[in-house]
C-alpha positions in Angstrom: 0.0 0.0 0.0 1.2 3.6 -0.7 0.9 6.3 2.0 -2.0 8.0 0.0 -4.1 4.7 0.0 -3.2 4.0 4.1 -4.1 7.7 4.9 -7.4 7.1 3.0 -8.0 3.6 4.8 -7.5 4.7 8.0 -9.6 8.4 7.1 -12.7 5.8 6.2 -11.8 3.8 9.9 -12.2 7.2 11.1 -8.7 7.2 13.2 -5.6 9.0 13.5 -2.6 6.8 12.2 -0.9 5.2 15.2 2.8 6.4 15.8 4.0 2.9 16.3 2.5 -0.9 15.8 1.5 -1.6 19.2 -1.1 -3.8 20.8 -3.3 -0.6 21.7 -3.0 0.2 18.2 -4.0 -3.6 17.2 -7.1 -3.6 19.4 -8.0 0.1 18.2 -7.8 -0.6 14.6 -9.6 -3.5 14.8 -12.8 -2.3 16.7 -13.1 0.8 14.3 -13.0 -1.8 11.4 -15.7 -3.9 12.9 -18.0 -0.9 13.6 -17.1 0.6 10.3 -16.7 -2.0 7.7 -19.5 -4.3 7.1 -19.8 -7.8 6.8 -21.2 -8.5 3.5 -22.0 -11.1 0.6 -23.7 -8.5 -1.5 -21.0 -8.8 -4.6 -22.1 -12.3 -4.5 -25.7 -11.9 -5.5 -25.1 -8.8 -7.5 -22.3 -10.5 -9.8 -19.6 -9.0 -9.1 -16.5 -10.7 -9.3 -14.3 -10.9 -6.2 -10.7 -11.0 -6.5 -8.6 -11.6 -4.1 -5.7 -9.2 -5.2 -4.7 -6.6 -2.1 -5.2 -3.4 -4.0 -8.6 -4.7 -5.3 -9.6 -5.5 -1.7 -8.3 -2.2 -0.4 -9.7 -0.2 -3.3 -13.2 -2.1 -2.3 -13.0 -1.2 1.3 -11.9 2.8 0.4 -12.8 3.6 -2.6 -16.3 1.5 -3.1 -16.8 2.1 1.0 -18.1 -1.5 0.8 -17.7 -4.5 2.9 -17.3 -8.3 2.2 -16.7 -11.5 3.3 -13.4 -12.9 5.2 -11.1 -13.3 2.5 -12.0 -9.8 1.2 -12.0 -7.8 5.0 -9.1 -9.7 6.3 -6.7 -9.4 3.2 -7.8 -6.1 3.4 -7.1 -5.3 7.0 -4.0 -7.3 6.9 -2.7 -5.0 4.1 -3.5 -1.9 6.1 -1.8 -3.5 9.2 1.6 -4.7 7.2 2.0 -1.3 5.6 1.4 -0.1 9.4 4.7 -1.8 10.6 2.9 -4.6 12.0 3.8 -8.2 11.3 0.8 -10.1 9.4 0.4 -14.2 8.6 -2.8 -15.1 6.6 -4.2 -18.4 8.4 -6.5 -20.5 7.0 -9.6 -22.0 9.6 -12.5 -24.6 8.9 -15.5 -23.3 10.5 -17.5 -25.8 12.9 -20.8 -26.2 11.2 -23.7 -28.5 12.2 -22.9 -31.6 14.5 -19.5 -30.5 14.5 -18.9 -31.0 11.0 -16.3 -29.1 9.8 -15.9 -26.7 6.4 -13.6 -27.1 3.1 -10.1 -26.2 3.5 -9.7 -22.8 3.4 -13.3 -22.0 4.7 -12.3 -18.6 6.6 -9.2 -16.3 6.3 -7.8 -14.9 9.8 -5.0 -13.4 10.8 -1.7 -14.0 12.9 -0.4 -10.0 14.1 2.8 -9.5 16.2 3.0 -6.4 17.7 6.3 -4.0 18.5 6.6 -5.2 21.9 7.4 -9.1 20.6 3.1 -10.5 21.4 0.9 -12.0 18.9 -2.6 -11.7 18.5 -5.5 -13.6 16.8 -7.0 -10.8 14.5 -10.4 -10.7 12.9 -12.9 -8.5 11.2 -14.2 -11.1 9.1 -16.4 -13.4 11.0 -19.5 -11.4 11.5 -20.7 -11.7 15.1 -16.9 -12.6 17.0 -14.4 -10.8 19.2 -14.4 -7.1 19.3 -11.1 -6.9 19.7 -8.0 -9.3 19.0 -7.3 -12.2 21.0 -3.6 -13.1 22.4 -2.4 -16.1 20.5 -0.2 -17.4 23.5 -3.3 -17.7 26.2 -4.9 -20.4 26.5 -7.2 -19.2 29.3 -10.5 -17.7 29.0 -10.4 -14.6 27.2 -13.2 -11.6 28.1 -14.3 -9.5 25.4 -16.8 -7.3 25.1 -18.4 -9.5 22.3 -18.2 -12.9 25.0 -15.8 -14.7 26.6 -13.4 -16.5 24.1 -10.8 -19.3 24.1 -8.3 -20.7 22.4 -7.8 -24.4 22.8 -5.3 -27.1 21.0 -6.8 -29.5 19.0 -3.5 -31.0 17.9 -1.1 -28.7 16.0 -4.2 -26.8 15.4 -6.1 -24.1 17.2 -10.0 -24.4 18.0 -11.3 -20.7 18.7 -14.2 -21.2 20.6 -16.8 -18.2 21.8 -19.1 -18.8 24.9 -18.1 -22.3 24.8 -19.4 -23.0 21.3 -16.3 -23.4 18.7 -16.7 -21.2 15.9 -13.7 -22.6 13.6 -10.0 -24.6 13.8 -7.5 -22.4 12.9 -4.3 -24.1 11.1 -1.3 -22.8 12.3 0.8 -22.6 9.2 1.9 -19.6 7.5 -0.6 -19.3 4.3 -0.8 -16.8 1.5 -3.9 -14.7 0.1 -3.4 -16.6 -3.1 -3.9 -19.9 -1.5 -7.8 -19.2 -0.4 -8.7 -18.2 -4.1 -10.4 -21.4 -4.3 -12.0 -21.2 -1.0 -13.7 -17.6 -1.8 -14.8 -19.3 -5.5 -16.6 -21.9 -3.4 -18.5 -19.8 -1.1 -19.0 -17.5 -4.0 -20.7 -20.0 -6.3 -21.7 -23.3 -4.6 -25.7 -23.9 -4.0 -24.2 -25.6 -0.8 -22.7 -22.2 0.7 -24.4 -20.1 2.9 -23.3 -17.0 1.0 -25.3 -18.3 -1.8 -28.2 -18.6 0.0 -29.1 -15.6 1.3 -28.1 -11.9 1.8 -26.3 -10.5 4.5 -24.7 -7.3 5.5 -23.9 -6.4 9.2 -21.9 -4.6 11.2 -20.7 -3.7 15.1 -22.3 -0.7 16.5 -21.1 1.9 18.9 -23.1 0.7 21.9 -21.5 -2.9 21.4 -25.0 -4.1 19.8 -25.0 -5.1 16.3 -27.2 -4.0 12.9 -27.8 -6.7 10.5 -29.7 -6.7 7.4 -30.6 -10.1 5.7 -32.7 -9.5 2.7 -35.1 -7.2 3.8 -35.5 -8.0 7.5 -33.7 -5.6 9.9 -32.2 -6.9 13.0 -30.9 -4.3 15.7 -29.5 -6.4 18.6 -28.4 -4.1 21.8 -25.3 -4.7 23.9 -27.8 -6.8 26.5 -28.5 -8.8 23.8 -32.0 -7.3 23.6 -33.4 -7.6 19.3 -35.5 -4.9 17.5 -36.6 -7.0 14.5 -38.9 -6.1 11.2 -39.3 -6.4 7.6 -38.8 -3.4 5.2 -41.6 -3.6 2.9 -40.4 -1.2 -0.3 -37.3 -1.0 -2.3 -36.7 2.6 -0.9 -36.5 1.6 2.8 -33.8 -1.2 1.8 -31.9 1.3 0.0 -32.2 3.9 2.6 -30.8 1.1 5.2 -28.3 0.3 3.0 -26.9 3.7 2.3 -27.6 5.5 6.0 -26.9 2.5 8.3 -24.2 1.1 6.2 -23.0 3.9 4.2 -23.5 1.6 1.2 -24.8 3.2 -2.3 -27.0 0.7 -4.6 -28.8 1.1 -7.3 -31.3 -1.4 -6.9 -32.1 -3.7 -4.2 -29.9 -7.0 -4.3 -32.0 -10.3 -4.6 -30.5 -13.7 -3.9 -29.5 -14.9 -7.1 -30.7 -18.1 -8.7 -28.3 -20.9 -9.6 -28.1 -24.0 -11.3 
């Protein structure tokens, strides 16, 4: 990343650029990116191809002020946070679906962050409803968080990262590239069996620690108590208007789930 596109990622996190790589930074960075950035499979449905090339991503994020799915927010994120001084791994989890089942190879894209003082952290801003703030790699003790209480427990040379005692996904601990979960994002992107194919999502982290979600055209408010606000938008314009003032996303007509096969 050049300094013109960092200044204008960090301008759209809405924070000042940290003087040094530390974990304060870390835990800062991430939280604005959660509350700022939305989780989002709307380029699936709306045909729009998604490339996982860092200046795409980043360009996405900035300059479309969109959102996406992991591969797309963390190879974004991790970008910003490499050209920040920090030191970034890609690592590829399996998330733990029904029964315990777990998801193709590459299923989710997180990432591995060591900090200036020598500590590591779990980073994430692409997992929807998860930590609100980066987990230390090295613990293996409860974790509070603001979003639950989180652990991270060996499951042989892998990592289980489990959130109010459910695991979310097992997290492999070798070094990957962005290239390497190409085939992963073409998956979720086109297979009838993912669950980005399926329906629409876009959500986001709020100020108050609740959390706005739109799926299709029902609107989810969820307060930090864990108290929810639901109902259905009945016309295009209110969609739209949600789109664009909740999650400063401009469309120009309302995404439908696409049909395949």
């Amino acid at each position: 990343m050049n300094p013109a596109q960092i200044d204008a990622y960090l301008h759209r996190l809405g924070i000042a650029r940290p003087p040094a790589p530390t974990p304060d930074a870390l835990r800062e960075l991430q939280l604005h990116h959660l509350r700022t950035v939305p989780f989002e499979n709307l380029s699936v449905h709306l045909g729009e191809e998604i490339v996982l090339d860092e200046n795409r991503l980043v360009d996405k994020v900035v300059g479309a002020r969109r959102g996406g799915f992991c591969y797309e927010l963390n190879g974004a994120f991790g970008a910003l946070l490499t050209a920040l001084g920090f030191e970034v791994t890609p690592l590829a989890a399996r998330v733990h679906g029904d029964e315990g089942r777990l998801g193709i190879p590459y299923d989710h894209l997180a990432l591995r962050v060591g900090t200036a003082d020598g500590s590591v952290w779990l980073a994430d801003v692409g997992f929807g409803k998860h930590s609100h703030h980066p987990l230390a790699f090295a613990e293996r003790g409860a974790q509070p968080d603001p979003g639950g209480t989180f652990t991270l427990v060996e499951v042989g040379s892998d990592l289980d990262v489990v959130h109010d005692g459910t695991p979310q996904y097992r997290l492999e601990l070798r070094p990957r590239e962005l290239a390497d979960f190409v085939a992963g994002a073409w998956w979720h992107s086109t297979s009838p069996a993912s669950h980005f194919t399926q329906s629409l999502v876009c959500s986001r982290l709020l100020e108050d620690g609740g959390r706005i979600t739109l799926s299709g055209r029902t609107l989810t408010e969820t307060d930090e108590e864990g108290a929810r606000d639901v109902r259905e938008l009945t016309t295009d314009d209110e969609v739209l208007e949600v789109y664009r003032d909740r999650f400063g996303i401009e469309l120009g007509s309302v995404p439908e789930v696409r049909k395949r096969g």
